[in-house]
LOFI-59264 format. One record per residue: x, z, y of N, C-alpha, C in turn; residue number from 1; residue in one letter. Coordinates in pm, 1 decimal. Each point is the difference from the previous one (the first is absolute). Example, Ala and Ser with C-alpha at 12.3 -4.5 7.8 and 13.67 -1.06 7.14 Angstrom:
REM residues 2
{pt {1319.0,780.0,-569.0},{-89.0,0.0,119.0},{90.0,0.0,120.0},1,"A"}
{pt {-35.0,-72.0,105.0},{82.0,6.0,119.0},{-77.0,73.0,109.0},2,"S"}
***
This chain:
REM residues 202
{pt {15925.0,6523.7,20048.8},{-71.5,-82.7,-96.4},{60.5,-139.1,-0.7},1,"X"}
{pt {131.4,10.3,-35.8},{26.7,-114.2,11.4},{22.5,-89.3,-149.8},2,"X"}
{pt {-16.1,-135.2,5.8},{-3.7,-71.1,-103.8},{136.9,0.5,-85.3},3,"X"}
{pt {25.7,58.0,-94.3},{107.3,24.7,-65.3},{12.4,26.2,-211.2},4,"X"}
{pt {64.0,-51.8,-18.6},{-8.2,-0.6,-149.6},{-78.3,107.2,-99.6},5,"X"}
{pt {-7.3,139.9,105.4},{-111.2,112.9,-38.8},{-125.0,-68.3,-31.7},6,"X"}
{pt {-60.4,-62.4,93.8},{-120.0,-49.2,-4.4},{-20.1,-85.4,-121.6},7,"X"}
{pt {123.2,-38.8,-103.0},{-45.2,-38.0,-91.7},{-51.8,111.5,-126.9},8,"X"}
{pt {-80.9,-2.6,-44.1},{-44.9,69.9,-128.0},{86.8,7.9,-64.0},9,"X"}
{pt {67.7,115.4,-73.1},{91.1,-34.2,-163.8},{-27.7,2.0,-111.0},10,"X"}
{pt {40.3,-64.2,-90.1},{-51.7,22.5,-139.0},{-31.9,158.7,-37.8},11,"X"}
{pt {-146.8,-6.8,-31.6},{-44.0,117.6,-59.2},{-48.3,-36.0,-131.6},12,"X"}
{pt {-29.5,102.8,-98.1},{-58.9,-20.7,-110.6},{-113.4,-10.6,56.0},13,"X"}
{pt {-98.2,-20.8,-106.2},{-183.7,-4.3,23.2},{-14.3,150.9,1.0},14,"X"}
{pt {15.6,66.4,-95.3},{-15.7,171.5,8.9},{53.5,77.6,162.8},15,"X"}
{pt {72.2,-28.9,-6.3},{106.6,-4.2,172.3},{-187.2,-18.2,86.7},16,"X"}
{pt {17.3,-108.7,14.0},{-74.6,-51.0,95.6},{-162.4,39.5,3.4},17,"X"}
{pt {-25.0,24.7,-102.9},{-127.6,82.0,-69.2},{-30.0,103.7,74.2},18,"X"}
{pt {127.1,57.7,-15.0},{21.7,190.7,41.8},{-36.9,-39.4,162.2},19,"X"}
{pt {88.7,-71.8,78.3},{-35.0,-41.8,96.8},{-113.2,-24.1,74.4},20,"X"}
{pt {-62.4,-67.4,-41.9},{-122.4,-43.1,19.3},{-135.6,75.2,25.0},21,"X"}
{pt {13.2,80.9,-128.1},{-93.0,99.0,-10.8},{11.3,128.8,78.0},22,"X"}
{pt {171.3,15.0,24.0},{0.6,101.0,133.0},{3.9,-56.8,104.3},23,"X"}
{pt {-27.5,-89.7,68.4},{-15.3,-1.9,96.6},{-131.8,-12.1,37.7},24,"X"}
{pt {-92.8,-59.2,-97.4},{-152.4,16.5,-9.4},{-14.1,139.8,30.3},25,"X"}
{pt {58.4,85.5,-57.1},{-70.7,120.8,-2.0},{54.3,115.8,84.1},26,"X"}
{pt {124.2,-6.4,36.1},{56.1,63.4,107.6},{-72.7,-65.1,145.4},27,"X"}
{pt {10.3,-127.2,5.8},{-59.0,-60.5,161.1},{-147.1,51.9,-32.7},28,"X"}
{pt {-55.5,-2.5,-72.8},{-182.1,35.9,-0.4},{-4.2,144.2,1.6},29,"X"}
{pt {60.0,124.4,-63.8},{10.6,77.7,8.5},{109.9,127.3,65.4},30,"X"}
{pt {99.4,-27.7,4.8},{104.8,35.7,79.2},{75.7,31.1,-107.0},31,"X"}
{pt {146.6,47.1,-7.3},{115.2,27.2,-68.8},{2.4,149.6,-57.6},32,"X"}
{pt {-8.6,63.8,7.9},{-79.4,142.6,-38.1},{-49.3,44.6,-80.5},33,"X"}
{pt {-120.0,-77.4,20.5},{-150.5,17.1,-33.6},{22.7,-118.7,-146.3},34,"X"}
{pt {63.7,-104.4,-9.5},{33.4,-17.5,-127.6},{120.8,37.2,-62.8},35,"X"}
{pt {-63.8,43.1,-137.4},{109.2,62.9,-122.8},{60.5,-139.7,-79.5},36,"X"}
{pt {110.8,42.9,-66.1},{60.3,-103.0,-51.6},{-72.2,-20.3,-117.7},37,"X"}
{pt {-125.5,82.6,-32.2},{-56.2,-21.8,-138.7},{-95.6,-102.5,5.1},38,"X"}
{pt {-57.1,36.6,150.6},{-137.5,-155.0,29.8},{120.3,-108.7,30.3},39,"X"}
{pt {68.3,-46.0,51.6},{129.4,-138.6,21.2},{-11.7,17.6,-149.6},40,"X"}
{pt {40.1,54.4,-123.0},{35.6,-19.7,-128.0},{-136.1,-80.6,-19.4},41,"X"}
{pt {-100.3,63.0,-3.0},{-134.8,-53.2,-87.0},{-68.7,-125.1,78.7},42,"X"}
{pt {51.8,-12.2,138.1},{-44.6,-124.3,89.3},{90.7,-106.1,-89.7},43,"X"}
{pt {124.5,34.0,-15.8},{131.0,-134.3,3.0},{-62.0,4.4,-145.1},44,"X"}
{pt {-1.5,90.1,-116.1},{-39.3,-56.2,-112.4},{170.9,32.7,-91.1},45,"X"}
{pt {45.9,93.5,86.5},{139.7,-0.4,-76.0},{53.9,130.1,-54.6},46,"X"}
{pt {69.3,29.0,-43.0},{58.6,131.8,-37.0},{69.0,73.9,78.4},47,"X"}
{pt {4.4,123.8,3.8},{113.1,82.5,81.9},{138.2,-26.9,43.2},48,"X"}
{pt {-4.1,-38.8,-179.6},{147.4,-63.0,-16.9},{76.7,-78.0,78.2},49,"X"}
{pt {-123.8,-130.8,-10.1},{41.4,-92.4,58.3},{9.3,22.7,138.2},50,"X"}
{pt {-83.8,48.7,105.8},{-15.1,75.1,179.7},{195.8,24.1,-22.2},51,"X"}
{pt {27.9,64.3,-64.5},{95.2,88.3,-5.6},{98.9,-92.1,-25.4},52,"X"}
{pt {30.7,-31.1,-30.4},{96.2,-99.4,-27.4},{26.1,-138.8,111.2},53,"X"}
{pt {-140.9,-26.3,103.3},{80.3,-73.7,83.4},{-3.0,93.7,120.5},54,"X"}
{pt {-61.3,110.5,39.5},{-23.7,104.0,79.5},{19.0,108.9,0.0},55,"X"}
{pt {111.6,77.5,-9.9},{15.8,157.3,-32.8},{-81.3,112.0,28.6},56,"X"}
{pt {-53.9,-15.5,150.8},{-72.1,56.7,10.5},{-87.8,-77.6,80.0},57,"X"}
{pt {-97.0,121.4,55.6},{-159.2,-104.3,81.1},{65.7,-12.2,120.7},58,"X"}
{pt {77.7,39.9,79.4},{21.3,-49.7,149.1},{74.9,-127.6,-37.8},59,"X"}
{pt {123.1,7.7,-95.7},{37.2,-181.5,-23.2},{-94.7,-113.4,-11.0},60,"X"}
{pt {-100.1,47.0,-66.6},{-110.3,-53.5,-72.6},{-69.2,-62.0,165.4},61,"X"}
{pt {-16.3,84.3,143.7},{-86.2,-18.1,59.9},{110.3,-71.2,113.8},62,"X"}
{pt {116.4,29.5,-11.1},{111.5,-55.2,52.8},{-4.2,-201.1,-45.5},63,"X"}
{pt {-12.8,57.9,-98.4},{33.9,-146.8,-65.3},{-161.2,-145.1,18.9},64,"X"}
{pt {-111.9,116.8,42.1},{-165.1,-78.1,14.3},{4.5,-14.4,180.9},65,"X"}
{pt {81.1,72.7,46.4},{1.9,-24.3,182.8},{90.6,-77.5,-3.1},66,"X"}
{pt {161.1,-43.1,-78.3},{54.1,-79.6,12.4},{-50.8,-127.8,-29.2},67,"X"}
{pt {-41.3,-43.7,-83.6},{-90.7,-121.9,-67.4},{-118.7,-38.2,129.3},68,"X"}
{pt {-62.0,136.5,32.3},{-91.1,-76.1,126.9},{53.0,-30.4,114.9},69,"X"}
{pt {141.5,56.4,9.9},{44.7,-35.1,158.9},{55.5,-187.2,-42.0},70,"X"}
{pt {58.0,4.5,-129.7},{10.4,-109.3,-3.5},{-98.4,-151.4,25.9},71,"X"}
{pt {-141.5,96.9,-43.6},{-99.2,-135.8,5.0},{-45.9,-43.3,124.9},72,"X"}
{pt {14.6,126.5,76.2},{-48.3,-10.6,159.3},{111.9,-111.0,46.3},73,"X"}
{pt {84.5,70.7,-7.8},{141.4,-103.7,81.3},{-26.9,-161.2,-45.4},74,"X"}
{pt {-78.4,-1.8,-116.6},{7.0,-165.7,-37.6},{-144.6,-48.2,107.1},75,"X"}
{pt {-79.2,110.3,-46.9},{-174.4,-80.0,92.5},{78.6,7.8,196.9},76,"X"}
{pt {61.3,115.3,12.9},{35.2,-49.6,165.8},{151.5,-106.3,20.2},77,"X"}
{pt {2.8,-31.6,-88.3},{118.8,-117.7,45.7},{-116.1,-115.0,-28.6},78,"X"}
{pt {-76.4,-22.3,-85.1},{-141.6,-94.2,18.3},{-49.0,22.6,78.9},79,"X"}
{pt {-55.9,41.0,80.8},{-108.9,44.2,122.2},{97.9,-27.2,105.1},80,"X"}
{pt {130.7,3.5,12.8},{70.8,-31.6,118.9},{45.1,-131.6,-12.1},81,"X"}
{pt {53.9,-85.2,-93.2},{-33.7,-130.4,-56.3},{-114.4,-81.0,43.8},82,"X"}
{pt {-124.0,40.4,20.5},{-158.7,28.6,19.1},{21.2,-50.7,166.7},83,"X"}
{pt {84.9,113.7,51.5},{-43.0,7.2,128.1},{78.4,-86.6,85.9},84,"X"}
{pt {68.7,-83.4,-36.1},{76.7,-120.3,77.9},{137.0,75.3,66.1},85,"X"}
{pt {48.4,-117.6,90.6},{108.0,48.3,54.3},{-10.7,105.4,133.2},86,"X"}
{pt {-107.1,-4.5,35.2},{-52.0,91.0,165.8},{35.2,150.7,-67.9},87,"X"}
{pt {102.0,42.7,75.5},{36.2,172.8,-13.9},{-102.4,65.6,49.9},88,"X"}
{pt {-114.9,-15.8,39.8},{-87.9,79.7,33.7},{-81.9,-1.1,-102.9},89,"X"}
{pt {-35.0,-133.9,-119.0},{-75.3,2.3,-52.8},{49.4,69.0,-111.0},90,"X"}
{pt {159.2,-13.1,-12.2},{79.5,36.4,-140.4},{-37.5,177.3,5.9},91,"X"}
{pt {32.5,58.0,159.7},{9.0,153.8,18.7},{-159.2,14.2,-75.6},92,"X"}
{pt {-68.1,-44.0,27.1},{-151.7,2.7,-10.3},{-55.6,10.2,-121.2},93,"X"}
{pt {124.8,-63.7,-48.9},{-96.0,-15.9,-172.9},{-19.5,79.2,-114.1},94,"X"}
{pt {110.5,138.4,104.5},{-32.0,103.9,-98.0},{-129.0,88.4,45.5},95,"X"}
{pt {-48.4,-28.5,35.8},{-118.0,51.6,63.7},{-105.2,-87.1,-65.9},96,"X"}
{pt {-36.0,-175.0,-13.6},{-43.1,-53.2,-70.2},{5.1,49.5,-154.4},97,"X"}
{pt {127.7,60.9,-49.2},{-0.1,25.6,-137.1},{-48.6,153.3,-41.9},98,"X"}
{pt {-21.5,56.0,97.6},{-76.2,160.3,6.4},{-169.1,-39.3,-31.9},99,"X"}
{pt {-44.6,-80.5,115.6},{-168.0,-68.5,19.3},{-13.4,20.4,-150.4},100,"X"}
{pt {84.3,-151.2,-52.1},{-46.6,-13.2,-156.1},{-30.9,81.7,-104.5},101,"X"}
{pt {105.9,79.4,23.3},{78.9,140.7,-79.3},{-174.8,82.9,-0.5},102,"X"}
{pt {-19.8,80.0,122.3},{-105.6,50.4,19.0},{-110.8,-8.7,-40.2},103,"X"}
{pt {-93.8,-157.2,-14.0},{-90.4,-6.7,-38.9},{27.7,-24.9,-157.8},104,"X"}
{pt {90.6,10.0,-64.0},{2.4,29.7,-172.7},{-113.3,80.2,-47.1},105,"X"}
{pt {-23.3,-29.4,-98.9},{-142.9,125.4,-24.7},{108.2,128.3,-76.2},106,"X"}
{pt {139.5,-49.0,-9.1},{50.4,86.3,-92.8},{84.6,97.9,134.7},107,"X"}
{pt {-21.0,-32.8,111.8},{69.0,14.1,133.1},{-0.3,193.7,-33.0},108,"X"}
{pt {89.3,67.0,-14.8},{-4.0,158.0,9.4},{117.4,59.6,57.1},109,"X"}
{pt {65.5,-42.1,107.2},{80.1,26.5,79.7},{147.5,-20.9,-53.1},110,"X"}
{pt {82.7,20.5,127.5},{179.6,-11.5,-92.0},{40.5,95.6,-78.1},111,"X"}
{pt {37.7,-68.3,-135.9},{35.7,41.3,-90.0},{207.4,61.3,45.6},112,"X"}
{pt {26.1,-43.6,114.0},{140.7,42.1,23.6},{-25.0,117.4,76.3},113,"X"}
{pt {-111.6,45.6,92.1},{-18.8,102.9,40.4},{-73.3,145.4,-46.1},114,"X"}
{pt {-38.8,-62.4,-101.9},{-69.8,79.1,-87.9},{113.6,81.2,-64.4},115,"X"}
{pt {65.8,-91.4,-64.3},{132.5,64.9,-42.9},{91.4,100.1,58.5},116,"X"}
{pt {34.2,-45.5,100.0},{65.7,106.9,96.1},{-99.0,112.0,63.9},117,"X"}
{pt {-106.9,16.9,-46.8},{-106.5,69.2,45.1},{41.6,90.4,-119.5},118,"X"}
{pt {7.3,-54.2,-136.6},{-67.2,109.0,-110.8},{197.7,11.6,-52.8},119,"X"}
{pt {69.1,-85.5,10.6},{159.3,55.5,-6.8},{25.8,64.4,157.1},120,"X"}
{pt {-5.3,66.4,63.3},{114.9,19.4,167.8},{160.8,15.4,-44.8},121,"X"}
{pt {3.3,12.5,-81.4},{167.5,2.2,-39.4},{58.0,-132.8,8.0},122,"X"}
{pt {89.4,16.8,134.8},{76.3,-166.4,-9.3},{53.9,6.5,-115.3},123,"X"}
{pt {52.3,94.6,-81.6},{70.7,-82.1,-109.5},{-54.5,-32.5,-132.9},124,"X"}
{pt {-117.2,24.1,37.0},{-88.3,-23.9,-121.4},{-18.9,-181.4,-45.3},125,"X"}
{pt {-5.1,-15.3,-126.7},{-7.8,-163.1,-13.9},{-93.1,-33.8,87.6},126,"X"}
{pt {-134.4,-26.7,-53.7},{-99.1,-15.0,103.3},{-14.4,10.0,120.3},127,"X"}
{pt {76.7,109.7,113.0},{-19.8,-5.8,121.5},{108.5,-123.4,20.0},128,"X"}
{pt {125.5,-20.4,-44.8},{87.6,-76.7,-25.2},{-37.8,-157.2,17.4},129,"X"}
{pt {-12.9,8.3,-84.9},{-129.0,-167.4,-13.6},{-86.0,-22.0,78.1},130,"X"}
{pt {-59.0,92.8,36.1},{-42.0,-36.0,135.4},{3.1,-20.4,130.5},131,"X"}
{pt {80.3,73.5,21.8},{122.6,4.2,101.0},{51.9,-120.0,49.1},132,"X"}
{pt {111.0,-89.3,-123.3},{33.8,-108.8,-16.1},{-120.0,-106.4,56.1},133,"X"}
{pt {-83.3,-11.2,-60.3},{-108.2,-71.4,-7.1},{-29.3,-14.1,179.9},134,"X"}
{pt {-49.7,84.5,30.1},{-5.4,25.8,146.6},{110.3,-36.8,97.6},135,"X"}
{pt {121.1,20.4,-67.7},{108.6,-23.8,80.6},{36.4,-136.2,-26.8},136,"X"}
{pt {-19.3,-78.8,-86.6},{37.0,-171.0,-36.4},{-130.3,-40.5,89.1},137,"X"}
{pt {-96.0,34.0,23.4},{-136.6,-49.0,84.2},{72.4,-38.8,143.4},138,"X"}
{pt {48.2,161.9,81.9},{44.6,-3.3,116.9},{145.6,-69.3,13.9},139,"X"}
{pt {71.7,-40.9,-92.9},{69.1,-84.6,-9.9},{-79.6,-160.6,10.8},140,"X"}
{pt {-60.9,-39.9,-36.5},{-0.3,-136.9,-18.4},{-94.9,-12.9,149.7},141,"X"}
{pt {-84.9,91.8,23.9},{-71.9,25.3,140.8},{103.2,-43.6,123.0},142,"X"}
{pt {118.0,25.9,-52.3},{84.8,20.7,136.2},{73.6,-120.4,7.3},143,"X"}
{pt {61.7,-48.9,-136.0},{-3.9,-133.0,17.5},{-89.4,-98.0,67.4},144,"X"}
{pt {-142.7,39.3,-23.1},{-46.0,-94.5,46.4},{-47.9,-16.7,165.6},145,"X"}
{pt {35.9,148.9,13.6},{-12.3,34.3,167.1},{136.9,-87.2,56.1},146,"X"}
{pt {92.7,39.3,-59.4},{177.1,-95.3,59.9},{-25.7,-179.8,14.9},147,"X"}
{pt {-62.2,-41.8,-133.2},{-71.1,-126.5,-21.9},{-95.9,-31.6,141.8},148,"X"}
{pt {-87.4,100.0,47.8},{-53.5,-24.3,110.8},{64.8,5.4,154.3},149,"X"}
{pt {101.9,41.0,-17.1},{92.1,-0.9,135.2},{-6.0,149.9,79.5},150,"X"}
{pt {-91.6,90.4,-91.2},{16.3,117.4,98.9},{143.0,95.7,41.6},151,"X"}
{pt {-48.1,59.9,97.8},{130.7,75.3,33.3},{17.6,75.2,-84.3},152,"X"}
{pt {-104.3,96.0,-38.6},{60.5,111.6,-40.1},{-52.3,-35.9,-182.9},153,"X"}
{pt {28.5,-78.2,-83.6},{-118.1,22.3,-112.9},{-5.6,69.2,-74.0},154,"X"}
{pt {80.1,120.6,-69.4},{-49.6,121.5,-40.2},{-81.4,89.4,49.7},155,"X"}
{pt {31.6,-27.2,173.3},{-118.6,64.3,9.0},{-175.7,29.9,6.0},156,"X"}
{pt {11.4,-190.0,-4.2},{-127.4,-56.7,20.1},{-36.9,15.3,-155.6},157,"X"}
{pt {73.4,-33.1,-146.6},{2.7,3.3,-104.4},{-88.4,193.4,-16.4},158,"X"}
{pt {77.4,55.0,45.6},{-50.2,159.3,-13.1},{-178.7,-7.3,24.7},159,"X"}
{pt {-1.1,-33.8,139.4},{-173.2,-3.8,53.0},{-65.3,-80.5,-150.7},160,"X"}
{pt {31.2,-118.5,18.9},{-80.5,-23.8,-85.5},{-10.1,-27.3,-168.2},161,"X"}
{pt {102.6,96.2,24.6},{-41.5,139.6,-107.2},{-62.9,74.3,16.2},162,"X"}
{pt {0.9,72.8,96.8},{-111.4,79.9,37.1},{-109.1,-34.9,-7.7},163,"X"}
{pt {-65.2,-90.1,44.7},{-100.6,-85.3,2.4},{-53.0,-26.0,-140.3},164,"X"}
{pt {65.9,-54.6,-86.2},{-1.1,-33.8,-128.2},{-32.8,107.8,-78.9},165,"X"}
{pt {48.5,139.0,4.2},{-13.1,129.8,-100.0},{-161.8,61.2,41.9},166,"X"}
{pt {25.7,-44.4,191.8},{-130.5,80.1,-12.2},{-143.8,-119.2,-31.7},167,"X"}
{pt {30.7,-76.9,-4.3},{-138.8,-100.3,-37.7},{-50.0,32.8,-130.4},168,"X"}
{pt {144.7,51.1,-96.1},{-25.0,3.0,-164.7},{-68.3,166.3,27.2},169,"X"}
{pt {42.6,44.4,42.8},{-48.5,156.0,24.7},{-175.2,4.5,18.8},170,"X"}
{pt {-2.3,-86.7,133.0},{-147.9,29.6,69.7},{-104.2,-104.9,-139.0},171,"X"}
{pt {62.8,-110.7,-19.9},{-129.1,-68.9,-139.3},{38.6,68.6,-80.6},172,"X"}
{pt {64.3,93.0,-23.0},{-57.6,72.1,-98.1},{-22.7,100.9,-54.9},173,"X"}
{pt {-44.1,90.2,143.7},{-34.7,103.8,45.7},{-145.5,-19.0,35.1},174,"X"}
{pt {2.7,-81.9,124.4},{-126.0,-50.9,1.8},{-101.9,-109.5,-25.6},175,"X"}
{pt {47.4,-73.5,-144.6},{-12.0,-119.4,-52.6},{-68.0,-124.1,99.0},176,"X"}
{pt {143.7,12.1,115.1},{-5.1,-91.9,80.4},{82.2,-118.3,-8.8},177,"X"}
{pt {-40.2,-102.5,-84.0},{133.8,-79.2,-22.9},{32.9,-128.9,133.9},178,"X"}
{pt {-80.2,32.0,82.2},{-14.3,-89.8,168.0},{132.0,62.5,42.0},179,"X"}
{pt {63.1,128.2,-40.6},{99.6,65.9,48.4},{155.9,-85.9,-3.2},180,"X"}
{pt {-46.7,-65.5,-100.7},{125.0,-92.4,35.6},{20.4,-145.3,148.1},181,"X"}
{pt {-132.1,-11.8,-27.4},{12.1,-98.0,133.6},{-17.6,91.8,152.4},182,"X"}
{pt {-31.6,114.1,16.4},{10.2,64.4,83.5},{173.0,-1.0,-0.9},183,"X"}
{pt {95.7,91.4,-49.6},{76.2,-0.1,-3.1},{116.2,-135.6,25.4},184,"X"}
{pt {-97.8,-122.7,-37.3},{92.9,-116.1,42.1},{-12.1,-12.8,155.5},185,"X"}
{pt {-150.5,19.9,67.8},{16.0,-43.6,115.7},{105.1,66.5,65.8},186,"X"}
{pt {10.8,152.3,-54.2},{116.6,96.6,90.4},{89.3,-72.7,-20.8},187,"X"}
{pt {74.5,-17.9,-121.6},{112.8,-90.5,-26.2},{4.9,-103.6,81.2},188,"X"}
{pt {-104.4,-51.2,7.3},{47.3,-122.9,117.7},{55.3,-19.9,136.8},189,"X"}
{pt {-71.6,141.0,48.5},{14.8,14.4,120.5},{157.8,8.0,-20.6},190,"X"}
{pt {50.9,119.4,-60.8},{158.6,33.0,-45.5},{81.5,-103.9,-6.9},191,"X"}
{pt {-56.8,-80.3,-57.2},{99.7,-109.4,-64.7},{22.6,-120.5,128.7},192,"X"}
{pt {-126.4,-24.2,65.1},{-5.2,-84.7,114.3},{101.6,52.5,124.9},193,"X"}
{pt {-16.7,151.5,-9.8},{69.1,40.6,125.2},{148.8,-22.3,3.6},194,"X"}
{pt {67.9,68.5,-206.6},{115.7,-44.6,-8.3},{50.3,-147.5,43.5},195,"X"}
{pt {-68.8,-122.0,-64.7},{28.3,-92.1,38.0},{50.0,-59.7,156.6},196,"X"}
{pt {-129.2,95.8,91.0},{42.1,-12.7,153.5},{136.1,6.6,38.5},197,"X"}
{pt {-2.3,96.8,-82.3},{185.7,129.2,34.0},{77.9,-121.4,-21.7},198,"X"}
{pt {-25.7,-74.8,-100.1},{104.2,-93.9,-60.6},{20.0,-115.0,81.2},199,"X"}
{pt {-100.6,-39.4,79.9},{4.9,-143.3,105.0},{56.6,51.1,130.7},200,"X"}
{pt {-45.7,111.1,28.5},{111.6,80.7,110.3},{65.6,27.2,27.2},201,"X"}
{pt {106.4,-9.7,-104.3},{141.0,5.4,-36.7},{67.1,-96.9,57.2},202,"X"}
***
């Protein structure tokens, strides 16, 4: 997740962005599946035609609504780590701060990147694709920020809390526990404190 010219939006038409919009309303509320390209038509307000013409088919279509959200995330956690000052414990931390928030949304209905790879399993499917990425630019910028903290190993500390991170989104919202994220930070802390040890011992 690192800060990079992706993260800028590109010129879309309004129809473009329409289509967008309305699928992701309705795929994240309902799952990918379970909506037809005929309700996205009558939500966006647009023609077939038009779907078709910037989307060939519906996995581009859902390719192209997980790409757009991985983008918006990457902008709110480079804010929230901005947020969290220069302390690498607080920076590791703040993705855990940005889950809390995430959670208590009233619109909060779990990850939309795991969902995906739930209802695509085909790595080569767009959608599992995009999500994939998405997940994998996360544990990228994670690990940066573990190296930023001086640990020894920081991919591997980056991995845990990942771990940590997937299952907090899992348990709120499974068991519409959204405390699951600050549970999950204290583990992180412990993790992150111990790496640091490793690092003064050196």
């Amino acid at each position: 997740m690192t800060p990079s010219a992706s993260m800028s939006e590109p010129p879309v038409s309004a129809k473009r962005a329409g289509l967008l919009d309305a699928a992701w309303r309705l795929f994240y509320r309902d799952g990918y599946h379970a909506v037809g390209i005929d309700t996205v038509l009558a939500e966006a307000g647009v023609a077939k035609m038009t779907l078709y013409k910037h989307f060939p088919s519906k996995e581009d279509l859902i390719g192209a609504v997980l790409e757009r959200r991985s983008r918006e995330l990457e902008i709110v956690f480079e804010k929230t780590l901005a947020e969290a000052g220069r302390s690498g414990t607080k920076r590791l931390l703040a993705l855990f701060a940005m889950l809390g928030a995430w959670f208590r949304m009233r619109d909060f209905n779990g990850c939309a990147f795991i969902k995906a790879v739930a209802e695509y399993p085909d790595p080569k499917s767009k959608p599992h694709r995009a999500a994939a990425a998405h997940k994998t630019r996360l544990l990228t910028r994670v690990t940066a920020l573990a190296e930023e903290l001086g640990a020894k190993d920081p991919e591997a500390l980056a991995r845990s809390l990942m771990l940590l991170s997937e299952g907090a989104i899992v348990t709120a919202h499974i068991y519409d526990r959204p405390e699951a994220a600050e549970e999950a930070a204290e583990a992180a802390r412990v993790l992150i404190t111990t790496a640091a040890k490793q690092k003064d011992a050196v």
